[in-house]
N, C-alpha and C positions, 0 to 999 in steps of 0.2 A: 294346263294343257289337257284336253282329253283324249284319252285312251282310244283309236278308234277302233280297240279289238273287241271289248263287249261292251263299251258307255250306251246305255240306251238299249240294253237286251237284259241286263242283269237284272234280278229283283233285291233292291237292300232285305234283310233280314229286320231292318226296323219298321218294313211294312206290313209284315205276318201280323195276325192279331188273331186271328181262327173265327170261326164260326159262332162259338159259345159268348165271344166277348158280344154280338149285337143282343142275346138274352137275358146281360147284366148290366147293358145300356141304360140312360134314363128313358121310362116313354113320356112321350110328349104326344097330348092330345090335339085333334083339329078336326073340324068336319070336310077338309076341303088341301090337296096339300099339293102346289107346285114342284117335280123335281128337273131343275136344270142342271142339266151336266151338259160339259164342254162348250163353253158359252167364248170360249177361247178368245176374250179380248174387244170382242164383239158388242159395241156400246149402243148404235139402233139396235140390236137383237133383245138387250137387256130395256132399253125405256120400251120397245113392244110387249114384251113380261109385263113388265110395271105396269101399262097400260091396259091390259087384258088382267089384270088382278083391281083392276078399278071396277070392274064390272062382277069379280068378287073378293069384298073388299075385306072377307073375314079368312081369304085363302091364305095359308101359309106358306113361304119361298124357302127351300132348302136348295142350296145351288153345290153339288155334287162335286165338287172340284172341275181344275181344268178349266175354273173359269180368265185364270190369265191363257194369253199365248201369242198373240200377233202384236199384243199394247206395249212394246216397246217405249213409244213416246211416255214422258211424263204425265202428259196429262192423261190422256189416255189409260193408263196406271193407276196413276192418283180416282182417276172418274169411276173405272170397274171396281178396283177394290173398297172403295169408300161408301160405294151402295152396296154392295155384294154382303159386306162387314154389318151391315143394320139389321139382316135377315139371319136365319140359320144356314149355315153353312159348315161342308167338311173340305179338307184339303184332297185336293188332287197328286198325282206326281209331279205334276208343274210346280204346285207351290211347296212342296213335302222339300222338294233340291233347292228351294229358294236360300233353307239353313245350313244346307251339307257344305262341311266346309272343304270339300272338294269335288270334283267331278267325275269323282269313278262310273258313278250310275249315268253319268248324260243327261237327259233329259228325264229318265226314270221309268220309262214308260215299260219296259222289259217286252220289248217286242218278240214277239215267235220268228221262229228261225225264216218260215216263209217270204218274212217282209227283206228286199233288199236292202242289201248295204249300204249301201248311195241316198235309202229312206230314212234309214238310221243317221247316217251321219250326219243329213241336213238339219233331223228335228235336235241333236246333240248342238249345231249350230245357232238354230233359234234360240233356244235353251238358256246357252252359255250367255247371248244378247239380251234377253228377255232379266236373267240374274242379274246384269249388272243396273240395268234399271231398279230392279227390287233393290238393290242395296243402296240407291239414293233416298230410301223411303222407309230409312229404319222402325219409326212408328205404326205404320204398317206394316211392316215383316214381324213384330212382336202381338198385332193381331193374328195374323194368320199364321203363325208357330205357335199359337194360343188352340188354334182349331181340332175339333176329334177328327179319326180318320172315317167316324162313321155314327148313324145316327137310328133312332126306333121312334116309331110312333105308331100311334093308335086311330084309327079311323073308321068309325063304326063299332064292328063286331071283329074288323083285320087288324092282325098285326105287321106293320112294314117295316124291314129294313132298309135304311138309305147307305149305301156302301159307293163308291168309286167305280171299283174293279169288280171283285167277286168277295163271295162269304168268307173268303179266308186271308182276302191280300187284297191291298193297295192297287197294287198295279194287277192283280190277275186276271187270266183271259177267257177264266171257265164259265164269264157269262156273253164273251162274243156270241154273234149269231152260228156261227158254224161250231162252235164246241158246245151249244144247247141241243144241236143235231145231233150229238154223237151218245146213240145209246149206251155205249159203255161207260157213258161218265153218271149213269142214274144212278145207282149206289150213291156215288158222291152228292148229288144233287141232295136226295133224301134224308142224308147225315147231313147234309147244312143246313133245309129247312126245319128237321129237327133241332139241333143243336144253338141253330140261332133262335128256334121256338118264334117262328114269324110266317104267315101264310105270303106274302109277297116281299120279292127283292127288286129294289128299285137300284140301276148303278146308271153307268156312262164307259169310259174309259176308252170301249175300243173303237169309238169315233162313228158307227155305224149300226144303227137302231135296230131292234131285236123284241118280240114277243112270244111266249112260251107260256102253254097251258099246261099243269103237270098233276099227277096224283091223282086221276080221273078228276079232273075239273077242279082241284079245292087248293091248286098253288098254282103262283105267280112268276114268272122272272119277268119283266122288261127294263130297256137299254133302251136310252130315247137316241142315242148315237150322239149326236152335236146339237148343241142350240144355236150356234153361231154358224153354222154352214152349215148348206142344203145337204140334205141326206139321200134324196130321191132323184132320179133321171130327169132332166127339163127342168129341174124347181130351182129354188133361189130363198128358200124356208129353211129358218131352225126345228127343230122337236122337242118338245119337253113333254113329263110323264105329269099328267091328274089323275089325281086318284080320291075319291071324293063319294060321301053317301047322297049328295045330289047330284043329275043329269050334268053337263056340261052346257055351259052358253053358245059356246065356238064347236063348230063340228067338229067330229072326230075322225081325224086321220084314218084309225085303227085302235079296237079296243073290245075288252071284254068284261065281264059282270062275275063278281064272287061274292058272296055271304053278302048280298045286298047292295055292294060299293062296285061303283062306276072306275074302271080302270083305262084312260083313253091315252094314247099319243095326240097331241096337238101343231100344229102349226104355227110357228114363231115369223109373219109375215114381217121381218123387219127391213127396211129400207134401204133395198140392194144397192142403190146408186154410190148414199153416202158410206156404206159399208165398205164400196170398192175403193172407192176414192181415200177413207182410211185408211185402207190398207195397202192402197199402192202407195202410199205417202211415206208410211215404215218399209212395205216390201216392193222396189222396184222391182223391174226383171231382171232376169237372173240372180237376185238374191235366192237364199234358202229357202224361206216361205214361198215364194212365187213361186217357186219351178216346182216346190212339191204339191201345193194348194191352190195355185189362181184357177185353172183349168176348174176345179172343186167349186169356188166361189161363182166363177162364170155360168157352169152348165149341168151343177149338181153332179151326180157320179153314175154311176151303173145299177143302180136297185132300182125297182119299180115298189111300186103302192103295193100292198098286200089286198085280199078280197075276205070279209067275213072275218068274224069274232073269232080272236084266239089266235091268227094268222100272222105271219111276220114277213116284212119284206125279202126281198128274193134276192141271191147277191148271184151281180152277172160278171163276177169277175173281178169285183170292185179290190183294190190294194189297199190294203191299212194305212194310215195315215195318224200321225200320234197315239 
């Protein structure tokens, strides 16, 4: 049974790992490097990736956790994790609770206090549904308890952290778009890009995309928000982060240039119809998912597109959601 006083606010203490641990990470080199986060289940979102890495066929896929969440169904299960598993990958709080062998944390996600109640307890609800499928598929739960919570590489002349959350935690929120606003968290910011000794942090986590210029010009934060659902007003597009010493093939959403390396948000055109029909198929209405997400799926959310390099989408209101 879960808790429904803090499951899904709390952070486990086995997500801390600080800052220092992504500067004694292994690096791994690439000239070219996909980061998807929150791909949530999301099976055309994912052969759209695959397909747009055909066109570069030497880009590397690091998929940021969070890539289960609506795949309930077996197959569907079986089909994201079994591709996701070929690539580099780190665990999200989705799959971090797949081993807990209880439900104190819920979903894990450690929402801030702003998110309602009623937000929490649904994503505690898919959570609890989403684990018992993972336990049909012990094979795959022993990959993905295999996985880091975080990862470094090299690209070019940068150094990039792929983290989830934030520099210091799993689930943290200190790289959502509103807590990049808040000047009093520079100190902190500083001591992380120090500490983790990396000019750019690439995460996901708080479900709603984020860019941040910092240090007069020579660091990074972006949050591509979701791969799997639209991020922006009107759209029906995932986001994922390239970051690459060559130009991009596919326009760029939003994006900006350091020590030589092309840093873009992109557009994950993947195939709204069967997307939907997926996932009404696991989530009718009034289930959990539906009531907190279709609306999401439908009609994108409340951000608009940002304008110019270094810019980040606008939030008009938009509510957290995983």
């Amino acid at each position: 049974m879960i808790d429904s006083g803090r499951a899904g606010r709390t952070c486990p203490l086995r997500y801390s790992y600080g800052a220092a641990a992504i500067a004694h990470a292994t690096t791994q080199s690439t000239q070219t490097l996909y980061v998807i986060g929150g791909l949530y289940g999301n099976l055309p979102a994912l052969k759209t990736v695959l397909t747009m890495r055909e066109q570069e066929n030497d880009a590397r896929l690091c998929f940021n956790g969070d890539f289960n969440w609506f795949n309930v169904d077996d197959d569907g299960f079986v089909a994201i994790n079994q591709t996701v598993l070929r690539h580099d990958a780190i665990v999200g709080n989705v799959e971090a609770e797949f081993a807990s062998p209880d439900d104190d944390a819920g979903c894990g996600c450690a929402y801030p206090e702003n998110v309602d109640a009623a937000t929490v307890t649904r994503s505690n609800l898919i959570h609890a549904r989403l684990k018992k499928t993972a336990a049909r598929h012990p094979d795959l739960l022993l990959l993905i308890d295999a996985l880091p919570m975080l990862r470094r590489y090299c690209i070019g002349d940068l150094r990039v952290g792929v983290v989830h959350g934030d520099a210091d935690s799993l689930a943290g929120w200190r790289f959502d778009a509103s807590a990049l606003n808040d000047a009093s968290d520079e100190p902190w910011r500083a001591a992380a890009f120090a500490n983790a000794d990396v000019d750019i942090f690439a995460s996901s986590h708080t479900c709603l995309p984020a860019l941040r210029v910092f240090a007069d010009g020579n660091k990074v934060i972006i949050n591509n928000g979701a791969a799997g659902m639209p991020n922006f007003a009107g759209s029906n597009f995932g986001v994922l982060t390239r970051i690459s010493t060559k130009p991009s093939p596919f326009p760029s959403l939003y994006g900006c240039k350091l020590l030589g390396v092309h840093v873009d948000a992109l557009a994950i055109n993947y195939d709204k119809a069967q997307w939907t029909s997926d996932f009404r198929n696991n989530w009718p209405p009034e289930s959990a998912a539906h009531v907190s997400y279709f609306e999401r799926i439908s009609n994108g959310t409340n951000y608009t597109l940002p304008v110019g390099a270094g810019r980040t989408p606008l939030n008009q209101g938009e509510t957290h959601e995983l």
